[in-house]
N, C-alpha and C positions, 0 to 999 in steps of 0.2 A: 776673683782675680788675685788678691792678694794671698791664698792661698796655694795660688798656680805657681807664684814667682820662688816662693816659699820653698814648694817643694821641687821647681827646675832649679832652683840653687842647691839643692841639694846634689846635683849633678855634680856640682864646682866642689866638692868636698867640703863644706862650709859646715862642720861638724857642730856650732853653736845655733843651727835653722831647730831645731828640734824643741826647745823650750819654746821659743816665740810662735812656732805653729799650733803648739802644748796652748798658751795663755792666750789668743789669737780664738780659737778655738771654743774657750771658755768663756773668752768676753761674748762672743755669740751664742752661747746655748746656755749658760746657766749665771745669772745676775738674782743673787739670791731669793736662789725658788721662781722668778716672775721670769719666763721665758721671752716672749713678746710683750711690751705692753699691748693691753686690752684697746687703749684709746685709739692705738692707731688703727684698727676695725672695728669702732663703733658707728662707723655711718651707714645707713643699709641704700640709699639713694642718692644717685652720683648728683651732688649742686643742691640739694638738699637736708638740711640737719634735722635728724629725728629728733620727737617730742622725747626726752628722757624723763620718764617716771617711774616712784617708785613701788615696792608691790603694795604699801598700804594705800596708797591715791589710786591703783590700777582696781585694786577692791572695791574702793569709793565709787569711783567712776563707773563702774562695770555694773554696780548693784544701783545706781541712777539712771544709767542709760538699757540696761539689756530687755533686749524684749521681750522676755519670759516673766524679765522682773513685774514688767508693765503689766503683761497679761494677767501673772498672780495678784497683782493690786486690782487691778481692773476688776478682778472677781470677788476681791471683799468688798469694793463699791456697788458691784452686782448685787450682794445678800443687804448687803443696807439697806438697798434701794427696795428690794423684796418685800423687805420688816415692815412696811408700810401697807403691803397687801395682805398682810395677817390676819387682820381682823377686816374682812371682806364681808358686806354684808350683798344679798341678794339684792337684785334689781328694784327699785319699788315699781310692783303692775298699777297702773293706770287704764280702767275703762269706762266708754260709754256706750251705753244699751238704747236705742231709740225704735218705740213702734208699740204694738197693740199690748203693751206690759199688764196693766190694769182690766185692760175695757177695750172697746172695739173703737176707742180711741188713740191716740197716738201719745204716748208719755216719752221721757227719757230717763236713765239714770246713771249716773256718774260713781263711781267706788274707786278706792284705791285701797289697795292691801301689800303690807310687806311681813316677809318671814324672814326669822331670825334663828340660828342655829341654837341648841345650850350656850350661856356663856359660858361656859368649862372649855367650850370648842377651839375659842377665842384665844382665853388665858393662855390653853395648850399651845396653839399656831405660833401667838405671839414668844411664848419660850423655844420652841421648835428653831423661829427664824433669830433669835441669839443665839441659840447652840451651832447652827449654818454658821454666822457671821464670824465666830470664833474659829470655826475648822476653816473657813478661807483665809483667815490669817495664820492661823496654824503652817495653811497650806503655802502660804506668801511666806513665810520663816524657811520649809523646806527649800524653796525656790532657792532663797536667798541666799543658803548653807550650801547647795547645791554650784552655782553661782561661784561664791566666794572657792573653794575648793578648787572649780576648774581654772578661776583666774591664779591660783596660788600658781597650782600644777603650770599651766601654761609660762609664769612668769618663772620660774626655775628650770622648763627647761629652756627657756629661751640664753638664760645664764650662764645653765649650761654650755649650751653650745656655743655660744662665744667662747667661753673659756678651752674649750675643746680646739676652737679657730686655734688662739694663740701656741695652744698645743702643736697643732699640727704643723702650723709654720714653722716654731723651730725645729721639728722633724723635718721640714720639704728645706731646710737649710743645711742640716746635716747631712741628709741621702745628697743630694743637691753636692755636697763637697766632698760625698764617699764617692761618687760617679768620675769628676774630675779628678780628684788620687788617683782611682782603678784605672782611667784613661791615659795618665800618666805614666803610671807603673807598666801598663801593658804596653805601651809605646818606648819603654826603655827597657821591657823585656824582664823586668821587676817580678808582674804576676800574672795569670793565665786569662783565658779568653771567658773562661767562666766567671773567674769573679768580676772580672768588668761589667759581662752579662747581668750578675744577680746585681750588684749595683744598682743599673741603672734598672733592673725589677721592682725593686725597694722602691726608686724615687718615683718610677712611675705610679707604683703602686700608693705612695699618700698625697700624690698629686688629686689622684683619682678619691683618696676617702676625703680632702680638704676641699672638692668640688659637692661631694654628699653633703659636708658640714655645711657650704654655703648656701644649700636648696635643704638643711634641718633647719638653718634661720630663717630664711624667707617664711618656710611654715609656719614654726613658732609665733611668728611677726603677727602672722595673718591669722592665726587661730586667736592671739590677741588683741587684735583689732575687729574681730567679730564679737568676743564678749565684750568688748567696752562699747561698741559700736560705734566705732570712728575711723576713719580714712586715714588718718595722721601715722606717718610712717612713725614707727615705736622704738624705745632702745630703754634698756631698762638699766638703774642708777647703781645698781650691785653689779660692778661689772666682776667682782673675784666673787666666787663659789664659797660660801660660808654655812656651817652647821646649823640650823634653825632651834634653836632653845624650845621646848616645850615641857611639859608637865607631864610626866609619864602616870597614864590612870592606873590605881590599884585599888580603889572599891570597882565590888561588883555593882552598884550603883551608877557608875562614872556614867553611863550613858543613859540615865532615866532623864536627861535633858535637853536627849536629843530630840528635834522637832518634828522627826518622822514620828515617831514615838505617841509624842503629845498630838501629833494631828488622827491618827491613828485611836487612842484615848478619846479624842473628841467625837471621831465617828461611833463610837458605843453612844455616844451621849445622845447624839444627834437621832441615832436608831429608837431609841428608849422616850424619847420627846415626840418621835414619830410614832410610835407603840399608845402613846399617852392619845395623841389626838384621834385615833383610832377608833380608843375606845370611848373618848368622849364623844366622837360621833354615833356611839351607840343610842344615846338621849336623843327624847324626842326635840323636834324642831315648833317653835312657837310661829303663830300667823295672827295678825292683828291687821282689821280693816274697817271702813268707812266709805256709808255709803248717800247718796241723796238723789232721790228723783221727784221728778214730778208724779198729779195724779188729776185728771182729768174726769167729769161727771159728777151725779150725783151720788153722794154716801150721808147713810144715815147717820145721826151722831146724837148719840143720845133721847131716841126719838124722833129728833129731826133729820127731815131731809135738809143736807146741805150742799149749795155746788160749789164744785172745786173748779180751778182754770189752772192753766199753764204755768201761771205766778205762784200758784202754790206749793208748796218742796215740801219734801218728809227727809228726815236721816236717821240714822242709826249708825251701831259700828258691831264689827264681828271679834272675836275671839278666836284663833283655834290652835288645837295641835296635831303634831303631824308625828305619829310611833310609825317605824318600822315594822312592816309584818314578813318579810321575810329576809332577817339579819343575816342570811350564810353569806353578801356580798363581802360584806363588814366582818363578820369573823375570818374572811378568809385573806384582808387587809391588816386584819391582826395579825395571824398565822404570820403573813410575809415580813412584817414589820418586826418580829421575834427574831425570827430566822437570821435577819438581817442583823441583826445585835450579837447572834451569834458568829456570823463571817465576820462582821469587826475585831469582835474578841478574840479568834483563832486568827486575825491578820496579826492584830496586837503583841497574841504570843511569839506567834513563828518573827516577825522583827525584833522584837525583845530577846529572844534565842539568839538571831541571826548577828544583832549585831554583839551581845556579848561574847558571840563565836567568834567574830573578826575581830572584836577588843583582845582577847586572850590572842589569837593566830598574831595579831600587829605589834603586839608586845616584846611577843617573841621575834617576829621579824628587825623590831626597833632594836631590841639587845644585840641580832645579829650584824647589823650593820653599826650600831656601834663600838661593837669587838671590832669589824672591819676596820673603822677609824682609828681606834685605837693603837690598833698592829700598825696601819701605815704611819701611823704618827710617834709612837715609841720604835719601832723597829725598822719598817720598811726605808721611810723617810731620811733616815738616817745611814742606814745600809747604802741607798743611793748617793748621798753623800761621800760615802767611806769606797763606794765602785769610785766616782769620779776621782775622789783623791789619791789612790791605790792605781789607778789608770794611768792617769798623770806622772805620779814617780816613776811609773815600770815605763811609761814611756820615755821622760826623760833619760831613765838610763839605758835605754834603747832595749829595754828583755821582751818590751810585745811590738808587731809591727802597727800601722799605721790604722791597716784594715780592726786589727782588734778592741785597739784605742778609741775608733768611731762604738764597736759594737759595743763597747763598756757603757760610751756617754747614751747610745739611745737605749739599753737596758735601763740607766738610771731616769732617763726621760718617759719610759713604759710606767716604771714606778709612778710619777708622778701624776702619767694619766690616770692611773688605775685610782689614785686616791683621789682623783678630782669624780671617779666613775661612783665614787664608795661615798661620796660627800654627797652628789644629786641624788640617788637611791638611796639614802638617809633619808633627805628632805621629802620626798616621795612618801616614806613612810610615817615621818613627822606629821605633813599636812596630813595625812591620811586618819591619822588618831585623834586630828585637831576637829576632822569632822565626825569620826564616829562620838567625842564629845558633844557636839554640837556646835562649836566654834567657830565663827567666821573669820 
């Protein structure tokens, strides 16, 4: 409105309208650098104020509640709980024999026998289920890295896109008062049917991308509300778009800490613990037993006949061992158990390649986008500045018209987006490196 009056006084000859429509103009689109504040669309639910937190409590929270995390723990409490069936001994047999054992009398006899593996078998197992117990946590570390990563991602873009909102709103203010100019001018026969047209194209047109930005945050919201695993509407405490400091790797090292890596590492171990028990089950198996029956009539005993009754018991105990006579079961559990150390080992490689592949590719992406940065910030940044200022003067002294003076200010507001675009695709890249390190 205050722009309408502005420029129908212009009608009245009022040659001094042109500065105040000039600084009018500026007080709305460019308050150093900060177009909108952010706060005034931080709420994502109407009578509702979101939980604001920041991305290191969104990590915390995420890697306590997610369900994956749960699962990966769950399964080093699984291998704990295994290590305990390690050393699994056979059932002890128990029998009794009753009827004509001796004589055409009726006896009974009771035995019990149990068998025992090599201890070698034992030792083996029990290492076998520590080398387990280590790769589930191994594996719980991946998760974890895994986890952390997506919440990073998710919480940048959700910053993004806020900061994208406020973008776009001072564009839907600008087109928004190119339309009422064009409406103007074409009703005092000023300018043609067409630029009123493209005009209000424009304004329709980021009506339409500030409606997309408000269904990119909704999603954002909700893809972080799934990893932390909470209902609590979200809005995250970096509400301006900022570079993410990190360590740029230059050993070819940098990534031997990674957790896929070391889980990966452990599966050779685990193979070759498996390989060991293998062949300790190649040894024979020990069987140790005892027995007692009765024995009914008479028996001679040194000369004498003597009778025996019911009440009388004999016992002994047995010995034995138990070799395999035909090992090809067992060699061909060896066989697989090799085999298997070797698919660890070429996973081992091909990840060890893979990621110093993306170490070198992310490097170079990181340099690229931080030339990005740098250009918008030494040069663009500034250029932008020097359109609005240059805009300004030629306006004031009436050398460009109305229409041009809008397109100066949203050329300079294009710049601005583009380096908010050059900032989250840094950060992209940042967290990206942060996990090919391993870094949560």
């Amino acid at each position: 409105p205050v722009l309408y009056i502005l420029l129908e006084k212009k009608n009245k000859k009022n040659t001094n309208m042109k500065p105040l429509i000039n600084t009018a103009l500026l007080i709305l689109f460019i308050v150093g650098g900060s177009l909108v504040p952010l706060s005034l669309f931080a709420q994502t639910t109407i009578g509702v104020a979101p939980r604001v937190i920041t991305m290191q409590q969104a990590t915390d929270e995420a890697l306590q509640n997610n369900s994956s995390i749960k699962a990966a723990g769950y399964s080093v409490d699984l291998q704990n709980a295994l290590r305990r069936s390690a050393v699994s001994i056979d059932r002890m047999n128990f029998s009794v024999t009753q009827g004509q054992i001796n004589s055409i009398k009726s006896d009974n006899n009771i035995s019990i026998t149990q068998r025992f593996e090599f201890p070698s078998v034992y030792k083996n197992q029990l290492r076998l289920a520590d080398e387990r117990i280590k790769g589930s946590r191994y594996q719980l570390a991946v998760s974890q890295l895994d986890v952390a990563n997506n919440v990073k991602l998710a919480y940048y873009q959700l910053v993004y896109f806020i900061n994208r909102r406020s973008l776009f709103f001072a564009q839907d203010t600008l087109y928004n008062n190119l339309v009422r100019a064009s409406s103007i001018r074409y009703r005092t026969g000023e300018s043609t049917l067409l630029e009123k047209t493209t005009s209000e194209t424009q304004s329709f047109e980021i009506k339409n991308r500030i409606q997309q930005n408000e269904n990119d945050i909704l999603i954002a919201q909700q893809q972080l509300q799934v990893l932390l695993k909470t209902n609590d509407a979200l809005s995250v405490a970096d509400t301006m778009i900022a570079k993410r400091d990190i360590q740029l790797p230059t050993d070819s090292n940098a990534v031997a800490n990674h957790p896929l890596l070391k889980y990966l590492q452990q599966q050779i171990e685990i193979n070759k613990k498996e390989t060991d028990v293998q062949k300790a089950k190649r040894l024979p198996d020990f069987l140790v037993g005892y027995f007692n029956q009765s024995f009914r009539g008479i028996q001679n005993t040194n000369g004498f006949d003597q009778k025996f009754t019911g009440a009388d018991r004999f016992h002994g105990f047995q010995v034995g061992v138990a070799i395999p006579i035909l090992p090809s079961g067992n060699k061909s559990r060896i066989s697989a158990a090799k085999i298997n150390e070797q698919i660890a080992a070429a996973n081992l490689e091909y990840e060890q390649t893979n990621l110093n592949g993306q170490r070198n590719i992310i490097v170079q992406q990181y340099l690229k986008q931080k030339s990005a940065i740098d250009y918008y910030e030494t040069t663009a940044l500034p250029q932008a500045d020097l359109i609005i200022k240059n805009a300004d003067k030629a306006f004031r002294n009436g050398e460009i018209p109305y229409i041009q003076y809008q397109q100066s200010l949203a050329t300079a507001l294009k710049i601005r987006t583009d380096y908010v675009d050059a900032i989250y695709q840094f950060n992209q890249v940042a967290v990206t490196i942060e996990t090919i390190l391993g870094i949560k």
